[in-house]
C-alpha positions in Angstrom: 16.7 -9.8 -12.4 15.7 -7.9 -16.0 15.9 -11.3 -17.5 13.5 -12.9 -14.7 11.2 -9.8 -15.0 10.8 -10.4 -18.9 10.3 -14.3 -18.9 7.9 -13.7 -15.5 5.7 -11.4 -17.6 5.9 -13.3 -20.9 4.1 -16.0 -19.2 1.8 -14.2 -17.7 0.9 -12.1 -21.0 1.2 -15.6 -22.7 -1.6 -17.2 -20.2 -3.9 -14.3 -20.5 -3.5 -14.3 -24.8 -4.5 -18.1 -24.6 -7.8 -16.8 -22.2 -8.4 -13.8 -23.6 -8.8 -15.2 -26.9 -9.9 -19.0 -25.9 -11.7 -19.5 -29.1 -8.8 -19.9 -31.4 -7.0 -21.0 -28.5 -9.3 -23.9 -27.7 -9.6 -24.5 -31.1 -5.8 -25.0 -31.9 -5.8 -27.1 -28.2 -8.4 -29.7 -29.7 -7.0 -30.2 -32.6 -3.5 -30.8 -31.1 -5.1 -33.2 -29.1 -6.7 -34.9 -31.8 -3.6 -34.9 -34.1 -1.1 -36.4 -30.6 -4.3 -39.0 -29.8 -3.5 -40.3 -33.6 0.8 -39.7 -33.0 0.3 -41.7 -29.9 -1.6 -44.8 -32.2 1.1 -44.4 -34.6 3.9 -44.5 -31.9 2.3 -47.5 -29.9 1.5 -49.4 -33.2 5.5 -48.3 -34.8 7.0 -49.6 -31.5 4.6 -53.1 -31.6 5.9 -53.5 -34.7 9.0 -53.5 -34.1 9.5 -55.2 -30.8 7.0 -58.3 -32.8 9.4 -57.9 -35.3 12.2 -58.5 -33.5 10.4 -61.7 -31.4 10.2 -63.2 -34.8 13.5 -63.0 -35.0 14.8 -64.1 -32.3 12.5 -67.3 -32.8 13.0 -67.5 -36.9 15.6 -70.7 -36.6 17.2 -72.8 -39.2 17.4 -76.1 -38.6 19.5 -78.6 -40.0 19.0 -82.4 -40.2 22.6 -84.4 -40.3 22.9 -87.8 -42.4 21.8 -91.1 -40.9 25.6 -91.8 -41.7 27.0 -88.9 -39.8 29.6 -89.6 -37.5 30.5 -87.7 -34.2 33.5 -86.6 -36.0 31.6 -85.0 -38.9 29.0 -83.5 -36.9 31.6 -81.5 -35.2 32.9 -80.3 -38.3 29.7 -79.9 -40.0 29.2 -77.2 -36.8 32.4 -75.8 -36.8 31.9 -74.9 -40.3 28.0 -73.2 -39.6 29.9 -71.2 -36.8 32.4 -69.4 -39.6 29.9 -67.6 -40.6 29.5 -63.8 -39.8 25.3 -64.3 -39.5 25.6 -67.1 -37.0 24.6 -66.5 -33.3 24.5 -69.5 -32.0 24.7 -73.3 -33.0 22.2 -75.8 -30.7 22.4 -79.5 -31.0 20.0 -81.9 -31.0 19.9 -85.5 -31.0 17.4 -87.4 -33.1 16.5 -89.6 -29.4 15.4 -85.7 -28.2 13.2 -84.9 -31.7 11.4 -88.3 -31.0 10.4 -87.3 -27.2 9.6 -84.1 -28.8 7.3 -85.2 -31.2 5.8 -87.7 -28.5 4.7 -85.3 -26.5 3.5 -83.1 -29.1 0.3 -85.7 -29.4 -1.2 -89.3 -28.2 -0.9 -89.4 -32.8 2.3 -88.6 -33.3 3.0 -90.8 -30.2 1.6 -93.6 -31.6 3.3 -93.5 -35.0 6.5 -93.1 -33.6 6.5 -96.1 -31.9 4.8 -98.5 -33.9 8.0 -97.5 -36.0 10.7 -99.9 -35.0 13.7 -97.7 -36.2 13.6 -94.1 -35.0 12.4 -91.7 -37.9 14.0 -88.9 -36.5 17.6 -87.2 -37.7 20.4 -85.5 -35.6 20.2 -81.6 -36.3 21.7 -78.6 -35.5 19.5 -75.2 -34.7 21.1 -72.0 -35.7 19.9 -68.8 -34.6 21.4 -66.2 -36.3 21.8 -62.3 -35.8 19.8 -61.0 -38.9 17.3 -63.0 -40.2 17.8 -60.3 -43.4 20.2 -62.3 -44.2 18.6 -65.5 -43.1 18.9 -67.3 -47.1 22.2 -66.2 -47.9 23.0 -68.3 -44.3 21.0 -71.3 -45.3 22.1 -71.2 -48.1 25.8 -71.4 -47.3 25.0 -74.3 -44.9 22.8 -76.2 -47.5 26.7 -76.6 -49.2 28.2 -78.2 -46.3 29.1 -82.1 -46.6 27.3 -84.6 -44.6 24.0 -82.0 -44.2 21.1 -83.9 -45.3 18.5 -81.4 -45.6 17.5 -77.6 -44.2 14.8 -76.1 -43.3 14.2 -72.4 -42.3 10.7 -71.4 -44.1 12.0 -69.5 -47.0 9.1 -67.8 -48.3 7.3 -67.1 -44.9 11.1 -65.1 -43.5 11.0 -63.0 -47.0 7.4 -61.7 -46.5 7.3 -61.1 -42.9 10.3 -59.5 -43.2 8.8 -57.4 -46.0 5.7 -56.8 -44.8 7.1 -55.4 -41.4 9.3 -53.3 -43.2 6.4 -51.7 -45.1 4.4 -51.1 -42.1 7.1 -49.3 -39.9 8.0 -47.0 -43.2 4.1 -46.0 -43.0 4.0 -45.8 -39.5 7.2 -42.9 -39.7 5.3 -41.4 -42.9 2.1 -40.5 -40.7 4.2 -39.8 -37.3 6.0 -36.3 -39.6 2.8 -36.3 -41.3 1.0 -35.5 -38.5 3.7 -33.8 -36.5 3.9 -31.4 -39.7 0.2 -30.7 -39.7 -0.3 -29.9 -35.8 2.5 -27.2 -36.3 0.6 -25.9 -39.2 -2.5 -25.8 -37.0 -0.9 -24.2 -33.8 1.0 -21.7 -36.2 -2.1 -20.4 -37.7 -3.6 -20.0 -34.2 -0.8 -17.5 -33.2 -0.8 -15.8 -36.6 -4.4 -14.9 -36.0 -3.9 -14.0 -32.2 -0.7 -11.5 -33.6 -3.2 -10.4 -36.0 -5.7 -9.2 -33.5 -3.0 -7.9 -31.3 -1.3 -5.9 -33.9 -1.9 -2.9 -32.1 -0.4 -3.9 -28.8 2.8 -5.0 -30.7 2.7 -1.8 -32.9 2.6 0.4 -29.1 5.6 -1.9 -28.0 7.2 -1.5 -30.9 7.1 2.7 -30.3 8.3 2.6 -26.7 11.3 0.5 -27.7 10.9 -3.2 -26.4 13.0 -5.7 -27.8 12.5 -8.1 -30.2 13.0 -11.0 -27.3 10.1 -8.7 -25.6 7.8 -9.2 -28.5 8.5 -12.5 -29.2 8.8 -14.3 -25.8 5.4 -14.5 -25.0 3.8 -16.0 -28.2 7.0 -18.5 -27.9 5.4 -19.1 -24.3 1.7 -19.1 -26.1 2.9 -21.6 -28.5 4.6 -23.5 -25.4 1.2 -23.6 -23.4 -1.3 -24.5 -25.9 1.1 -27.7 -27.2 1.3 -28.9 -23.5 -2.3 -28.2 -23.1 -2.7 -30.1 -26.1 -0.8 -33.4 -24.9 -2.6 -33.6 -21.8 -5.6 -35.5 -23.0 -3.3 -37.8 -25.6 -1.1 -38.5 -22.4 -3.9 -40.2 -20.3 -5.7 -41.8 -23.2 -2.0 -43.2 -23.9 -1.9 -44.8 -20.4 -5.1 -45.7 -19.6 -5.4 -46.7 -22.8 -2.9 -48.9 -23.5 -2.7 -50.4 -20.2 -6.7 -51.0 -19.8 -5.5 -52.5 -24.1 -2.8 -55.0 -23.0 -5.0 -56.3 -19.6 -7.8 -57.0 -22.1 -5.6 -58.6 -25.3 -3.7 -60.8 -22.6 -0.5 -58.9 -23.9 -0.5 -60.4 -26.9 -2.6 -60.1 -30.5 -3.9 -63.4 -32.0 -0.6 -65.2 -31.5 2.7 -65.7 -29.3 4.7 -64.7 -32.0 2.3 -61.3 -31.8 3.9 -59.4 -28.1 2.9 -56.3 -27.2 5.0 -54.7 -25.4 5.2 -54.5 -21.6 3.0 -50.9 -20.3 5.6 -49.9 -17.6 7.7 -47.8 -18.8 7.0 -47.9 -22.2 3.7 -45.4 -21.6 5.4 -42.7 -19.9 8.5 -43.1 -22.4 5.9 -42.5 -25.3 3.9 -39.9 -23.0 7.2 -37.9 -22.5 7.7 -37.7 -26.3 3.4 -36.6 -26.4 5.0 -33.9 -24.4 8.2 -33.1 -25.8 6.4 -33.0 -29.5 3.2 -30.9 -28.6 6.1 -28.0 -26.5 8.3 -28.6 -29.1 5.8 -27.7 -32.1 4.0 -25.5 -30.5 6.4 -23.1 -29.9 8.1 -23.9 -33.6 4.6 -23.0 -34.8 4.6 -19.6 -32.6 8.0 -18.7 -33.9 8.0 -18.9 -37.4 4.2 -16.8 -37.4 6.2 -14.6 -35.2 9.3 -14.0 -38.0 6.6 -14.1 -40.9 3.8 -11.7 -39.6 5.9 -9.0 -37.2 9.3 -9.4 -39.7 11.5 -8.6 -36.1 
């Protein structure tokens, strides 16, 4: 009951320290909002990244075109051996018959040059997806080696920069998450050094009568607590709205196919839930180490 009758009146002396002085309060509110708004971009944008990243992937192929001389025999072989390796996921035939309706339905041009050809320009070929495109040339590589393969193909140079330049981007995304994350615990913690400061005479009185350290300390915890969920509020419905209202308008995807955002449901409330978690979570860091620094309990 003690225990119930401490936490019951932190929370009550923590909501009337975030009213009674709403200034600094407000202050430290806004720009926790501000700093999740631009944690929430970051998020969204890290996670876009990532799941476009990973669409490329699964779509980055390598394709290899067998010898007009290839028999059934060797073909087998010639996939047998691409399976071997450790990077392969899977290994898709496809006739050169198949490539030619391909390409004749790709246009009325293409149709028409195919078959004023009397021999079929097309190849047999295998398509290899493989696990991690990282590792995508070292794979092509290896197959460009195998007897009876006539040529591959798998876009080199555009695998090494994508790869590269998504890379780069999610590093910088992480960078500015902690940067941010860091600087909204700075914020919050200066708000409660301020609000100890101009309570330093309540805290000396408690101090005199005997209340505990947990006694002193709870409610700026609970401060801390309050004005980071305060804080996330805002960030939280600009995130849904926001992203939603975003992926209606963009079709759910940006320029391209190969571009797809991800779906709204869950993934809003998943990155609102972490809004949350990081504005309580900071928050009350913030409140606890002014708390150790300024009363030295």
């Amino acid at each position: 009951m003690k225990a119930i009758r401490i936490i019951g009146r932190s929370f009550r002396d923590a909501f009337k320290s975030v009213i009674r002085n709403f200034s600094l309060s407000f202050a430290s509110i806004m720009c926790t909002t501000i700093t999740l708004i631009l944690v929430a971009v970051a998020i969204i944008c890290g996670a876009n990244v990532s799941n476009a990243t990973k669409h490329m992937e699964s779509e980055l192929t390598i394709i290899v075109y067998l010898g007009k001389d290839t028999t059934d025999e060797a073909a087998a072989n010639i996939k047998a051996d691409i399976e071997t390796q450790e990077n392969v996921e899977e290994v898709i035939y496809k006739s050169k018959d198949e490539a030619k309706l391909e390409l004749e339905e790709k246009s009325d041009s293409f149709k028409t040059v195919v078959n004023y050809l009397e021999e079929n320009p097309c190849f047999n070929s295998y398509i290899v997806k493989v696990k991690e495109v990282r590792y995508l040339n070292t794979t092509a590589e290896y197959i460009k080696g195998i007897s009876g393969v006539e040529t591959v193909k798998y876009g080199e140079n555009a695998v090494d920069t994508i790869v590269s330049i998504f890379d780069v981007i999610q590093k910088i995304v992480v960078v500015i998450v902690i940067a941010l994350v860091i600087v909204t615990a700075f914020l919050i913690s200066n708000t409660i050094k301020l609000t100890i400061f101009s309570r330093r005479s309540e805290i000396e009185i408690m101090r005199l009568v005997g209340a505990s350290n947990i006694t002193i300390k709870l409610p700026f915890l609970i401060e801390g607590f309050i004005i980071g969920v305060v804080g996330a509020i805002i960030p939280v419905c600009v995130t849904i709205y926001g992203y939603v209202i975003l992926h209606s308008i963009l079709g759910g995807k940006v320029f391209t196919n190969m571009l797809i955002l991800i779906e709204p449901f869950n993934f809003v409330f998943i990155v609102s839930l972490v809004l949350v978690s990081i504005g309580a979570l900071v928050g009350m860091y913030g409140s606890l180490k002014a708390v150790r620094k300024y009363l030295k309990i």
